[in-house]
C-alpha positions as CSV (number, residue, x, y, z in Angstrom):
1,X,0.0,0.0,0.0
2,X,1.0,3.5,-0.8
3,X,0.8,5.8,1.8
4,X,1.2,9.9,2.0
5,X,4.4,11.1,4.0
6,X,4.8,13.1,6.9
7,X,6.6,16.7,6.3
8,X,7.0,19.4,9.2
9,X,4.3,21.3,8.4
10,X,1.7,18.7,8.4
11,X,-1.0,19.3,11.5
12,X,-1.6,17.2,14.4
13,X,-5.1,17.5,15.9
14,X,-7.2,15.5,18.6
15,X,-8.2,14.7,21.8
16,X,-6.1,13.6,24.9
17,X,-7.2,12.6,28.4
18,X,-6.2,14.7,30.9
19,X,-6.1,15.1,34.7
20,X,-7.9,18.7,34.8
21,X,-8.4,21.2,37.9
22,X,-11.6,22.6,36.9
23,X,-11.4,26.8,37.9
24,X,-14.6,26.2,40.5
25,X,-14.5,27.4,44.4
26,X,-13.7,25.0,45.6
27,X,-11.6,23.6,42.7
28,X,-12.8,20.5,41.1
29,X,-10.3,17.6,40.0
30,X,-11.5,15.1,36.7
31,X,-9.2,12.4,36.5
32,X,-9.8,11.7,32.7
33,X,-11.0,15.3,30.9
34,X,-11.3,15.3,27.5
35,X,-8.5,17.9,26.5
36,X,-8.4,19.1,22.6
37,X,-4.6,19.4,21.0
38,X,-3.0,21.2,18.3
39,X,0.5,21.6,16.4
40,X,2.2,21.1,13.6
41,X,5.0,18.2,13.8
42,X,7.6,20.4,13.7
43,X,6.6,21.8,17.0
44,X,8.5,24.4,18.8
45,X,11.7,22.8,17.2
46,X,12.5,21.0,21.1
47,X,12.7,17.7,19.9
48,X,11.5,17.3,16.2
49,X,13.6,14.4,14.0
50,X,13.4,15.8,10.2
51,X,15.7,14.9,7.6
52,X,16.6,18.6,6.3
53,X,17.9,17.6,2.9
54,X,15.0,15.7,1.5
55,X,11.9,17.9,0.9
56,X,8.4,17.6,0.2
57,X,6.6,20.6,-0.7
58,X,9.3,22.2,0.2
59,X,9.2,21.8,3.9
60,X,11.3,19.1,5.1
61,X,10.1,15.3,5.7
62,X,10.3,13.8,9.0
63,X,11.4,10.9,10.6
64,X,9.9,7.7,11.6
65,X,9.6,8.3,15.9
66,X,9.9,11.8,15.6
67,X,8.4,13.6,18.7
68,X,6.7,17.2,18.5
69,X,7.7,17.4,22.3
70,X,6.3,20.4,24.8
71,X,4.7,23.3,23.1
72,X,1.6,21.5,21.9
73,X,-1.4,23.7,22.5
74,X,-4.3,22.2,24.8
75,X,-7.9,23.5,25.0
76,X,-9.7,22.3,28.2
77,X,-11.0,24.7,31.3
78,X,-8.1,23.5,33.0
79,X,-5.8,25.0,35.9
80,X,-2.8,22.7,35.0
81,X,-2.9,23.2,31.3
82,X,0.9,25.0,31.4
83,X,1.8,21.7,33.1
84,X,0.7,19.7,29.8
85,X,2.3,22.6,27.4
86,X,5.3,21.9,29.4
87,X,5.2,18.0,29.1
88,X,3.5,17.4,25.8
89,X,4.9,15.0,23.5
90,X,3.3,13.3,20.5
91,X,4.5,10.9,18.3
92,X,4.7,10.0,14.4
93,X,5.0,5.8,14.9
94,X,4.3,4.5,11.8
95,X,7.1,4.3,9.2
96,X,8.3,3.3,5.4
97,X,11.4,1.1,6.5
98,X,11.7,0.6,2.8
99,X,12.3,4.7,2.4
100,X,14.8,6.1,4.1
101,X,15.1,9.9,5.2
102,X,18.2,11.0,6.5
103,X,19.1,7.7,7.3
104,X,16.2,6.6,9.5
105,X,12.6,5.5,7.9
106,X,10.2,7.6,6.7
107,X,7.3,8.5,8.6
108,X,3.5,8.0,7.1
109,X,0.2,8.3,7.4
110,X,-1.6,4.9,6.9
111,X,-4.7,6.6,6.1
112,X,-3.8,5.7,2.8
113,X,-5.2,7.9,0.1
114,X,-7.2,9.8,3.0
115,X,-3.8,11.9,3.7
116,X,-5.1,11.0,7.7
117,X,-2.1,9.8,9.6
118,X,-2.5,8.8,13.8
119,X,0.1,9.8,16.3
120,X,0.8,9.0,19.8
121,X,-0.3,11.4,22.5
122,X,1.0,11.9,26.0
123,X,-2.6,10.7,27.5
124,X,-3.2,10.3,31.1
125,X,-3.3,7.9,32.8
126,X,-1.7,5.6,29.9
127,X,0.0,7.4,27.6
128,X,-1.4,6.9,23.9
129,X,-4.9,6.2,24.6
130,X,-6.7,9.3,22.8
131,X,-7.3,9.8,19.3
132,X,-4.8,12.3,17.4
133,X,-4.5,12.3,13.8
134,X,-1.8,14.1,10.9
135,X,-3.2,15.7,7.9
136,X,-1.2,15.4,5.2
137,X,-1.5,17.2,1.8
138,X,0.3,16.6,-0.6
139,X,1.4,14.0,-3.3
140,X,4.7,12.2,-2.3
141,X,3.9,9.0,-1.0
142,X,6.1,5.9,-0.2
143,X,5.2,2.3,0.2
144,X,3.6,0.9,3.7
145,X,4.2,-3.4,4.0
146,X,1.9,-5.5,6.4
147,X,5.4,-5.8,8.2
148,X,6.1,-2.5,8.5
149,X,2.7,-1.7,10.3
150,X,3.6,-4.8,12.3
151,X,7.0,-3.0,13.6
152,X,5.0,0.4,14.5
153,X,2.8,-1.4,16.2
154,X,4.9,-3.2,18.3
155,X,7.1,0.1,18.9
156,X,4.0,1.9,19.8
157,X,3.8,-1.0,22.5
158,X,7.0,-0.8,23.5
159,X,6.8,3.7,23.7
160,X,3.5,2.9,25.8
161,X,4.7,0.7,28.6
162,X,7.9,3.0,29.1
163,X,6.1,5.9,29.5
164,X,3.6,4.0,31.9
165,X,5.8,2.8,34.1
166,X,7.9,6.6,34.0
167,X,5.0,8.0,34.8
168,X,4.2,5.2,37.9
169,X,7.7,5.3,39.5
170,X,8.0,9.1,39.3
171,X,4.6,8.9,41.2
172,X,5.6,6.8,43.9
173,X,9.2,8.3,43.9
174,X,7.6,12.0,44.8
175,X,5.3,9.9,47.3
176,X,7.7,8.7,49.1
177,X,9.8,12.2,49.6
178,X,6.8,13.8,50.2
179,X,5.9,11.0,52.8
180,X,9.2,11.5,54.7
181,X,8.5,15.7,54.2
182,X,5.2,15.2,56.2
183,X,6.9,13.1,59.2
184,X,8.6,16.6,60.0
185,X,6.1,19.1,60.5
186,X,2.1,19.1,60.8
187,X,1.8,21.3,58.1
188,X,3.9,19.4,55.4
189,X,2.2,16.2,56.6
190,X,-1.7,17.7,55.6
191,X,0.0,18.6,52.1
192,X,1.6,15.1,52.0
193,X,-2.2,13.8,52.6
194,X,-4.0,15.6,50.1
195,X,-1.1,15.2,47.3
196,X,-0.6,11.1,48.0
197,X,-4.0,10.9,48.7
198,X,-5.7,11.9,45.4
199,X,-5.2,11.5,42.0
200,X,-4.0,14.8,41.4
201,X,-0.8,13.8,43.7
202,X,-0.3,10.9,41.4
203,X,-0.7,12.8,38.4
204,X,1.8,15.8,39.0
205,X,4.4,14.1,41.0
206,X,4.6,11.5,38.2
207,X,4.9,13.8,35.1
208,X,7.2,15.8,37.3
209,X,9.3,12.7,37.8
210,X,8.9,11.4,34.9
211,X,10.1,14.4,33.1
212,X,13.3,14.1,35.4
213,X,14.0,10.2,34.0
214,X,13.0,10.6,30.7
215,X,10.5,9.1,28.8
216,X,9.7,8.4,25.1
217,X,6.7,10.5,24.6
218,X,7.4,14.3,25.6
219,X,10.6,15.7,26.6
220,X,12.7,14.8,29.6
221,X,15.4,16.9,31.2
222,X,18.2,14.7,29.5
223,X,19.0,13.6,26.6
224,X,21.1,10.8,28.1
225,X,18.1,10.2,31.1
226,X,17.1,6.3,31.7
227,X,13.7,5.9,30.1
228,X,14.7,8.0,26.9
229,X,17.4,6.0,26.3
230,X,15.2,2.7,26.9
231,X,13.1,4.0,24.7
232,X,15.7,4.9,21.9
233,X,17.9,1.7,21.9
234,X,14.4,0.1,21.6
235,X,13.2,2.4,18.9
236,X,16.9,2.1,17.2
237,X,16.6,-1.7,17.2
238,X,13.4,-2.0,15.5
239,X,14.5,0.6,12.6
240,X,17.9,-1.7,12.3
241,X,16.4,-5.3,12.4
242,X,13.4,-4.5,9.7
243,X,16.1,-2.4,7.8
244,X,18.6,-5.3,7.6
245,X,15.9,-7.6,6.6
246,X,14.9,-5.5,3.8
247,X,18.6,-5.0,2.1
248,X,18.5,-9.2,3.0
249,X,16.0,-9.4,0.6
250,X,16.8,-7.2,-2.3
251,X,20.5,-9.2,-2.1
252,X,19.1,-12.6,-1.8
């Protein structure tokens, strides 16, 4: 199947789950609110993987795994929303390893000839479980194998449970400090009670954590932190086997 490319311009739009403080007195926490979310995949340029010397309507094409990172605008009456500016992240998983771009494969939209692509979101509380898609205009396509969906999909998997479990220890690692915070005065341990006790706790001290350790969808302090470089030797080892087995078969 032929499938329409990805270029830096192209627009991400859709709906992520959020935890949301809603402005009321007093204020009101939804674990799951719908949150709309907007950017083009080039982003604010934080962690965007384009391959600048091959072009399609003359904006560059990007990368398989590419992440649009923080910056990506989210419309929801919600106290926290610079939090999720701060921490966004979102995705282009599905890739041409047949067509390479700057080395890496391409990434498509396997919308076919719908020029609609799906990306993954930083969602709460599992991250890729909203609905985000990538228009893409335009008429340079590359081919799209049943194996190459087959290695998306399982790098999706793989992007998923890292994030998950980033998200869960930096929870219970802010827990725990804030626990020991608590032991030492009254006031500290009331804040301790509300923050571990709720889900609003869980879902602050786990993005802040997990920003700390890294994690393969939105940024992280580091470059060289755990969980993003889990999550790139993983992403790295997909593109190499189903690369490989490709230049197998066109010397066989």
């Amino acid at each position: 199947m032929d499938c329409f490319i990805h270029n830096e311009d192209n627009t991400m739009v859709g709906v992520d789950n959020h935890g949301c403080l809603l402005p009321t007195l007093p204020p009101t926490y939804m674990p799951n609110f719908p949150h709309i979310v907007f950017q083009h995949l080039r982003g604010l340029m934080s962690s965007v993987q384009m391959a600048p010397t091959v072009v399609s309507h003359n904006f560059s094409v990007i990368k398989r795994g590419s992440d649009i990172g923080y910056g990506i605008g989210h419309i929801a009456p919600n106290i926290l929303f610079p939090i999720l500016i701060a921490t966004s992240g979102s995705v282009s998983e599905f890739g041409a390893f047949t067509v390479l771009s700057g080395g890496k494969p391409t990434a498509i939209a396997i919308g076919g000839f719908t020029h609609l692509g799906i990306n993954l979101n930083c969602s709460d509380p599992i991250p890729g479980a909203s609905i985000n898609i990538v228009y893409t205009p335009g008429c340079n396509m590359a081919g799209f194998k049943f194996s190459d969906f087959l290695a998306s999909l399982t790098s999706i998997a793989i992007d998923i449970a890292i994030s998950a479990i980033s998200n869960w220890v930096g929870g219970k690692i802010t827990g725990g400090v804030i626990g020991l915070v608590g032991k030492k005065s009254v006031s500290a341990g009331l804040i301790s009670a509300i923050l571990v006790s709720t889900k609003l706790g869980q879902n602050l001290s786990g993005k802040a954590v997990g920003y700390l350790i890294g994690s393969p969808i939105g940024p992280s302090i580091s470059d060289y932190s755990p969980f993003s470089l889990l999550g790139e030797a993983s992403d790295e080892a997909i593109n190499e086997i189903m690369i490989d087995d490709y230049e197998t078969e066109l010397f066989d």
